[in-house]
FIFI-802921 format. One record per residue (C-alpha): residue number from 1; residue in three letters; x, y, z. Coordinates in nm, 3 decimals. Layout:
N
   num   residu        px        py        pz
   NUM      ALA         X         Y         Z
...
***
This chain:
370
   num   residu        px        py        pz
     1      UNK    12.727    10.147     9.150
     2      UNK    12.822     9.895     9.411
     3      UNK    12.832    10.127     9.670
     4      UNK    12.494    10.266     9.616
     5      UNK    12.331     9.926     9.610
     6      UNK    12.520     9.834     9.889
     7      UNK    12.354    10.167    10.059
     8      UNK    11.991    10.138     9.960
     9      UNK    11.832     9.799     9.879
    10      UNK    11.610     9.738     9.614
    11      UNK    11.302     9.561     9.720
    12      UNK    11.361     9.182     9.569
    13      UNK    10.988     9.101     9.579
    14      UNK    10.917     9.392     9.281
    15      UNK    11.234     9.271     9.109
    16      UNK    11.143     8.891     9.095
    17      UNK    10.792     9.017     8.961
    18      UNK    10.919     9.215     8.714
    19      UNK    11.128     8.967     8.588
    20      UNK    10.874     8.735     8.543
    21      UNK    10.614     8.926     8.377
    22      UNK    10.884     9.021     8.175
    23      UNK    10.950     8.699     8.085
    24      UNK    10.606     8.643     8.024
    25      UNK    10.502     8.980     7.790
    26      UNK    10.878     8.866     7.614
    27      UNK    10.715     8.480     7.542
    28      UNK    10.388     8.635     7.407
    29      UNK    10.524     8.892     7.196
    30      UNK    10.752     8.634     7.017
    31      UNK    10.451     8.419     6.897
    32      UNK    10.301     8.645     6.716
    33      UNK    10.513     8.590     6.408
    34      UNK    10.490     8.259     6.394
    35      UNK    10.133     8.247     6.470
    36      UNK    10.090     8.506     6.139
    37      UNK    10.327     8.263     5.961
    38      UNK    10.087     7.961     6.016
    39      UNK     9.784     8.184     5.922
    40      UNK     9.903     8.274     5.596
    41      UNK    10.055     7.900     5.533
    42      UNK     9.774     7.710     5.629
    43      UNK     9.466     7.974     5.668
    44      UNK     9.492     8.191     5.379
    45      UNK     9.659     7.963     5.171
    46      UNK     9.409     7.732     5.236
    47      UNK     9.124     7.915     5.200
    48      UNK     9.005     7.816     5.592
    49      UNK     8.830     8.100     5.733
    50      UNK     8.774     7.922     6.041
    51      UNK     9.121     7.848     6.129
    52      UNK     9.223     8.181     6.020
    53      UNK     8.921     8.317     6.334
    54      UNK     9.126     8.101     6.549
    55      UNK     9.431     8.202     6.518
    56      UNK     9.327     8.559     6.474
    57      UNK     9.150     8.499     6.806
    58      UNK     9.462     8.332     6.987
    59      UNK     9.712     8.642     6.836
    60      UNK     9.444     8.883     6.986
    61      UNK     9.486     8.694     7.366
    62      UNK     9.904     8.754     7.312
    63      UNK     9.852     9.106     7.246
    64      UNK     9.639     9.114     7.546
    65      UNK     9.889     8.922     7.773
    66      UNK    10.205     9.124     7.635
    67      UNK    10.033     9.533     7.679
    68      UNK     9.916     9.395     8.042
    69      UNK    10.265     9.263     8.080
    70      UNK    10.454     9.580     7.986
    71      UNK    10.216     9.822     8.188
    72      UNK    10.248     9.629     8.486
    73      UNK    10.651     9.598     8.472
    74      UNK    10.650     9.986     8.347
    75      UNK    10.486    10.060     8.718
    76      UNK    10.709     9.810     8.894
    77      UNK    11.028     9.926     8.741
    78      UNK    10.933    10.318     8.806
    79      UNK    10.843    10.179     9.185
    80      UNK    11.201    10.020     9.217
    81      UNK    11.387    10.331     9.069
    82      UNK    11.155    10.588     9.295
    83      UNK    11.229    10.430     9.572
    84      UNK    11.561    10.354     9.554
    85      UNK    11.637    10.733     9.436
    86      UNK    11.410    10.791     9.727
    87      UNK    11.671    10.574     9.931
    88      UNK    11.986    10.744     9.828
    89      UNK    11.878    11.104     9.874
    90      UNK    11.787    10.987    10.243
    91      UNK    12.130    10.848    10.293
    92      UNK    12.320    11.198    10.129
    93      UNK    12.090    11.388    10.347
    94      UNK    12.235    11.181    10.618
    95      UNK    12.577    11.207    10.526
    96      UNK    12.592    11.556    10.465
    97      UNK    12.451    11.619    10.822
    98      UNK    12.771    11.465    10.949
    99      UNK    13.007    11.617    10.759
   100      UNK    13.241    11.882    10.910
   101      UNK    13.286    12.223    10.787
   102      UNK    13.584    12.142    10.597
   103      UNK    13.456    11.870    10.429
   104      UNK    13.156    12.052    10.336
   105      UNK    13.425    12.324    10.187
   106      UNK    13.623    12.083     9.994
   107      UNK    13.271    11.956     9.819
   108      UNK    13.120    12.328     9.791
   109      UNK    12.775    12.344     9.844
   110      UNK    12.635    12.374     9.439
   111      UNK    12.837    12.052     9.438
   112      UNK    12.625    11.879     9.689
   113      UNK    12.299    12.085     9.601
   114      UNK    12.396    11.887     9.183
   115      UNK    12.448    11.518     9.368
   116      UNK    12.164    11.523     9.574
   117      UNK    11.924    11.610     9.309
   118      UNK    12.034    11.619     8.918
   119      UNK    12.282    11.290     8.975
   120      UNK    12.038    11.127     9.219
   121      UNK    11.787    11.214     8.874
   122      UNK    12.031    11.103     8.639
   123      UNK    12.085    10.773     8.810
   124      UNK    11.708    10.715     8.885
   125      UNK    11.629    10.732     8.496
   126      UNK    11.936    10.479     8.435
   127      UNK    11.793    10.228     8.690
   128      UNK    11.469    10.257     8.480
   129      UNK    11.598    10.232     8.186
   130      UNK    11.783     9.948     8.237
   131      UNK    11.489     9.757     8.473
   132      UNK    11.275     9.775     8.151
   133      UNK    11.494     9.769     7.826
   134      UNK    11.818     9.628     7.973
   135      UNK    11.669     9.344     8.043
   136      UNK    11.367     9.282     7.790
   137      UNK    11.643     9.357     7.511
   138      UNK    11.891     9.040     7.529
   139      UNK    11.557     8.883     7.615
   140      UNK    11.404     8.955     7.276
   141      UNK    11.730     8.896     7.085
   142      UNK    11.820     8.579     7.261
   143      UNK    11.457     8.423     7.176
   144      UNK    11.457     8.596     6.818
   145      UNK    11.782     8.456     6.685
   146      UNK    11.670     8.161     6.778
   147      UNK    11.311     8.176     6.616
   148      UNK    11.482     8.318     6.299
   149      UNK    11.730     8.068     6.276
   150      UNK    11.421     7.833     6.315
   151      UNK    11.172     7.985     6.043
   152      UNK    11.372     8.163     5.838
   153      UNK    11.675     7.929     5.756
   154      UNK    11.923     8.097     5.508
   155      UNK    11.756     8.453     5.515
   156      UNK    11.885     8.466     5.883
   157      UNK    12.251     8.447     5.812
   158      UNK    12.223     8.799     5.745
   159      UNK    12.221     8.840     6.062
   160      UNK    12.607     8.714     6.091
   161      UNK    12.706     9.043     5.945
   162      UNK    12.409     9.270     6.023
   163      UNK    12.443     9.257     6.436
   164      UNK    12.841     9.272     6.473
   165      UNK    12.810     9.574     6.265
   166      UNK    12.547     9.728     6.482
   167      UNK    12.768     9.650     6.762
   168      UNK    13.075     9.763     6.659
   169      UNK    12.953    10.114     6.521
   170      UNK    12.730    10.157     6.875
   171      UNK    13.028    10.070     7.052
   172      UNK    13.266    10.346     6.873
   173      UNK    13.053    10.636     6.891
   174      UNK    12.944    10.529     7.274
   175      UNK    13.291    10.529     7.408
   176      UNK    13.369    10.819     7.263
   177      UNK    13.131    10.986     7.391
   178      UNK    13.140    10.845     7.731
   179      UNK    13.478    11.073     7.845
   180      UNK    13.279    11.392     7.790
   181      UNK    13.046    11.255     8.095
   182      UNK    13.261    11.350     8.394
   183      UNK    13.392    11.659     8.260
   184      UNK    12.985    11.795     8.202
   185      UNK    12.931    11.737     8.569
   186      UNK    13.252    11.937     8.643
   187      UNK    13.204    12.184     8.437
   188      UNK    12.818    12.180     8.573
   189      UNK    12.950    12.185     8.923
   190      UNK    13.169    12.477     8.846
   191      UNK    12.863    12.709     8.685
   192      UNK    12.587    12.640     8.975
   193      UNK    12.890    12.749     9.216
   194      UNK    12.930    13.093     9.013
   195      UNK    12.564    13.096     8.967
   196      UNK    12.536    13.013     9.368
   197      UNK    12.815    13.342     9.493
   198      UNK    12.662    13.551     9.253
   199      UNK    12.364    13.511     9.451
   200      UNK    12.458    13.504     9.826
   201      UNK    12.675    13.816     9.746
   202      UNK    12.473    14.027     9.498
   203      UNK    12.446    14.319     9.712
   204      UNK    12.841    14.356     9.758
   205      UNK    12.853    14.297     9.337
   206      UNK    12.599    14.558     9.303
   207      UNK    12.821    14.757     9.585
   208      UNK    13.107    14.771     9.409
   209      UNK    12.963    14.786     9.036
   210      UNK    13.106    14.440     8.920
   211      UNK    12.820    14.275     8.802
   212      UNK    12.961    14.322     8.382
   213      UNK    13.275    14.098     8.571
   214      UNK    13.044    13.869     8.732
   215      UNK    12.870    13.831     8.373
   216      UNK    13.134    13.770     8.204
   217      UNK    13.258    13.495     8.444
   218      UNK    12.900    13.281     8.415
   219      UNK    12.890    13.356     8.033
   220      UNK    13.294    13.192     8.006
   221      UNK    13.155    12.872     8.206
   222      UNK    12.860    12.865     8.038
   223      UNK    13.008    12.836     7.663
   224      UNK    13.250    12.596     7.833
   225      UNK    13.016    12.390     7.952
   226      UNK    12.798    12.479     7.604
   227      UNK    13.133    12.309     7.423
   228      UNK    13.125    11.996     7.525
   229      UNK    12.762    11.908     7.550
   230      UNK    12.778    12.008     7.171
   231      UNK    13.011    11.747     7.177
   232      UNK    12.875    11.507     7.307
   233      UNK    12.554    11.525     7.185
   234      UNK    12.721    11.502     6.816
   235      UNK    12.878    11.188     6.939
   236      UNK    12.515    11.040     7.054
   237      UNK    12.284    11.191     6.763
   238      UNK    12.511    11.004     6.543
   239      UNK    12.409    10.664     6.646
   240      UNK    12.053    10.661     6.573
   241      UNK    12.116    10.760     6.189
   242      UNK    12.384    10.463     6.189
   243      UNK    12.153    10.244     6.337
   244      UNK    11.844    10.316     6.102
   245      UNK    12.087    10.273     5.792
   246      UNK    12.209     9.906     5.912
   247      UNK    11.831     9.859     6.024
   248      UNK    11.721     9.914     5.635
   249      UNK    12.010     9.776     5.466
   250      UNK    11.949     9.450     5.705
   251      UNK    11.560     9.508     5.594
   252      UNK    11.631     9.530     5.208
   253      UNK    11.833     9.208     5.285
   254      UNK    11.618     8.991     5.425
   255      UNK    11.349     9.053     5.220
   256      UNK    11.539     8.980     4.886
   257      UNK    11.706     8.708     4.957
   258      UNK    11.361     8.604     5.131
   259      UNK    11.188     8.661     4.781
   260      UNK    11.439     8.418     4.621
   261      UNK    11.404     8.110     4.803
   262      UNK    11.055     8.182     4.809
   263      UNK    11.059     8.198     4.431
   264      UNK    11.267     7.888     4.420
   265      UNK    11.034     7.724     4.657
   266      UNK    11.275     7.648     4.949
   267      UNK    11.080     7.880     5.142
   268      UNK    10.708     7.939     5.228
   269      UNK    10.585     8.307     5.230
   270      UNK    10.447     8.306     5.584
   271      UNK    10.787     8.195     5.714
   272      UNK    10.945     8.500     5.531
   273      UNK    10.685     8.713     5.704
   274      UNK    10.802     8.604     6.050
   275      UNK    11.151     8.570     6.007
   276      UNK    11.136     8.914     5.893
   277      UNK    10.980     9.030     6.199
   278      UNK    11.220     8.811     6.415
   279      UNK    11.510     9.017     6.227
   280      UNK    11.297     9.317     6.313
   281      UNK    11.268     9.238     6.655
   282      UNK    11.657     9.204     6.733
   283      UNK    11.761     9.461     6.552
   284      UNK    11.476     9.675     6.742
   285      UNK    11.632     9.489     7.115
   286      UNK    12.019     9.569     7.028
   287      UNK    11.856     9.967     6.965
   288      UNK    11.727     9.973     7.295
   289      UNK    12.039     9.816     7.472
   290      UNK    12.266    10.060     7.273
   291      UNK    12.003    10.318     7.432
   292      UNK    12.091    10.186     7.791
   293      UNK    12.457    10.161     7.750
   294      UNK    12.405    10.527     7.594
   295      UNK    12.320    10.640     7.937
   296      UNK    12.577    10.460     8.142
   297      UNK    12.832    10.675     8.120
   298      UNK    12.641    10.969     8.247
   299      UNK    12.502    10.760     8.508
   300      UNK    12.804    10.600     8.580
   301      UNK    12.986    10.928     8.619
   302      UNK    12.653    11.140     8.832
   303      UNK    12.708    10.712     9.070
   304      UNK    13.123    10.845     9.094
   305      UNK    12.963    11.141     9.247
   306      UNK    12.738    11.015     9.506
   307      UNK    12.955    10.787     9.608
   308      UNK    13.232    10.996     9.702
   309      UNK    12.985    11.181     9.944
   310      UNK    12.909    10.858    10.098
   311      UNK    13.220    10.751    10.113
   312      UNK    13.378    11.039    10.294
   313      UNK    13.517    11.049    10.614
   314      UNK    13.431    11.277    10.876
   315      UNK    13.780    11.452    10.910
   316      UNK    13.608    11.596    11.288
   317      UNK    13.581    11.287    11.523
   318      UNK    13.453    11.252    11.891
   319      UNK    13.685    11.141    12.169
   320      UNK    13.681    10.778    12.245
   321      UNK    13.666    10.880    12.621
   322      UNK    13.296    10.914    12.783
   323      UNK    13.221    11.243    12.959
   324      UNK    12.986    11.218    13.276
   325      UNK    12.735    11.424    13.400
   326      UNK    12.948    11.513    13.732
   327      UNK    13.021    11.909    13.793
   328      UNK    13.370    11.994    13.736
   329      UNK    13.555    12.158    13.513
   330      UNK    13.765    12.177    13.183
   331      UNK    14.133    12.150    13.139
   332      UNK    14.293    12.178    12.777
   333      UNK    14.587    11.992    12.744
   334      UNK    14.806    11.964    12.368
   335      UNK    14.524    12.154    12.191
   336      UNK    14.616    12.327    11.879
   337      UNK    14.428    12.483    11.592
   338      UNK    14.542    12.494    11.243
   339      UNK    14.321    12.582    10.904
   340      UNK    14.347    12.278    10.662
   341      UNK    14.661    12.300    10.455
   342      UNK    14.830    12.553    10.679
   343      UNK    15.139    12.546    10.897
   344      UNK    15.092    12.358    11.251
   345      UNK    15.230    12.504    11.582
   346      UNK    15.198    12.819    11.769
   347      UNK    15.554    12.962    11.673
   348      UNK    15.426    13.043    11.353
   349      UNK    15.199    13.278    11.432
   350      UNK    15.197    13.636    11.462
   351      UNK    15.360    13.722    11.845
   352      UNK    15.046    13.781    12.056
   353      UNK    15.015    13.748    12.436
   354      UNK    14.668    13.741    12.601
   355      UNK    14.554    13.980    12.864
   356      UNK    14.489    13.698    13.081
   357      UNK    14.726    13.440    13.211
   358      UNK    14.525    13.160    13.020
   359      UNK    14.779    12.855    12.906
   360      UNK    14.746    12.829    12.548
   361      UNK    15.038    12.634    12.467
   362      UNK    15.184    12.308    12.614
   363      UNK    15.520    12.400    12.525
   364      UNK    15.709    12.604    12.773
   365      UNK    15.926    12.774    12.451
   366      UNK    15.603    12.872    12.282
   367      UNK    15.536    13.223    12.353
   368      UNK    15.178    13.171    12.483
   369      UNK    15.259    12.957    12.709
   370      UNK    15.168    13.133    13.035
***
């Protein structure tokens, strides 16, 4: 990931604006539990309909301020993600430009065809993901553990147990789903190239009569590639069941010990009403951060990709000598010519001597040399 910030820059003036409207929608949302607590406590208990206009009034302005608050960062953080996916296709575009014909080989062009657009993709809806619920999240749970611990007392030492388990279990089935990443994009990379020849040669397959072989070879890298995103996507529909059960055993929690200490009168209904929606609220934030680190290792794997294209060398490089405009000619001195991988020098080829007396070789043993 540090290479592709380090290519395209996000614009900071967007980012410090989102962060602070975040901030803002994050401070609005969180008063509207107490703000119901002191209604019921001292406006319904009371019997005072006009403090209970007030407040209704003042909860109605924080709903206001937090939907205007999450529309606005929604359109900044899809702005920052465009363009920076934007960005990075520019500089792939670039690179690829410059890359030699070997290196263009080694990659394979349904390779670079799946980075440039599906990983680009990939990474785009990560850096969204995380610009709105990456950061809102420990927001939200930072500022409701401390509200809950404030309001709700007792009650929210269920918490103690309730959010290491949520961790721990989100953790588990996250990692383990997290080394199936790379080997989908392979195994991706590997069908689009099948996909890709079966294309550019179709009339030869058709030529020879091999297109049964030709379907058989997709429909082998297709169940392979089938395989593991079954996998996977066991792994990762696993966590939202686990996550709803510790959600409503943390629920069923809360609200009975809640109804004790309210029946023992250590603790006022309203403040059982908001602490319950504090709970609600963290247990809702660590859902949403075990949704962004659900992505990372897709995203993390597709950022691999593009950054190996960046990365890469050009293994064809210009003379460091300047050529002039003059008129003259061309003398080749020590030049040889070898496929990547193969054997170097002109003794190992097959024994051929040119027509003309051209000098082909430097070496006055070679048998081109002339």
């Amino acid at each position: 990931m540090r290479t592709l910030f380090s290519c395209v820059k996000i614009n900071k003036k967007y980012l410090a604006g989102l962060l602070v409207l975040m901030m803002i929608g994050t401070v609005a949302e969180m008063m509207l539990p107490t703000l119901l607590a002191t209604m019921i406590d001292k406006g319904i208990a009371e019997e005072s309909r006009s403090y209970i206009i007030t407040i209704a009034i003042i909860m109605a302005v924080m709903a206001v301020i937090t939907c205007v608050a999450n529309i606005v960062t929604t359109a900044l953080s899809a702005k920052i993600s465009t363009g920076f996916a934007a960005g990075l296709r520019k500089e792939i575009f670039h690179k690829v430009q410059d890359l030699s014909a070997a290196d263009m080989d080694r990659f394979g062009t349904a390779s670079l065809v799946a980075r440039s657009t599906s990983d680009v993709t990939n990474v785009q809806s990560f850096l969204t993901l995380l610009l709105r619920m990456g950061v809102m999240a420990p927001l939200m749970a930072i500022a409701g553990m401390v509200l809950s611990a404030a309001t709700g007392g007792k009650v929210s030492s269920v918490l103690n147990v309730a959010i290491p388990v949520l961790l721990i279990s989100a953790a588990v089935i996250i990692l383990a789903a997290a080394r199936y990443s790379v080997s989908m994009r392979k195994k991706m990379d590997r069908m689009n190239s099948l996909f890709l020849e079966t294309l550019e040669g179709v009339r030869v397959i058709r030529a020879f009569n091999r297109q049964q072989t030709e379907m058989d070879r997709f429909r082998d890298e297709n169940q392979e590639y089938t395989k593991v995103m079954m996998k996977s996507g066991r792994l990762t529909g696993a966590l939202m069941p686990v996550i709803q059960v510790i959600f409503g055993v943390t629920t069923a929690a809360v609200m009975g010990l809640g109804s004790y200490y309210v029946g023992i009168g250590e603790m006022e209904v309203g403040a059982l009403v908001a602490n319950s929606q504090y709970i609600s609220m963290i247990l809702m934030s660590v859902i949403l951060l075990a949704a962004v680190i659900m992505m990372f290792p897709n995203a993390y794997a597709c950022a691999g990709r593009i950054r190996e294209v960046l990365e890469t060398e050009n293994s064809m490089k210009d003379g460091e000598e300047a050529v002039g405009t003059e008129k003259g000619s061309i003398e080749f001195r020590d030049v040889t010519f070898a496929y990547p991988g193969g054997r170097r020098g002109c003794e190992e080829v097959a024994p051929f001597r040119p027509q003309k007396a051209y000098r082909l070789c430097a070496s006055e043993k070679c048998p081109f040399y002339r």
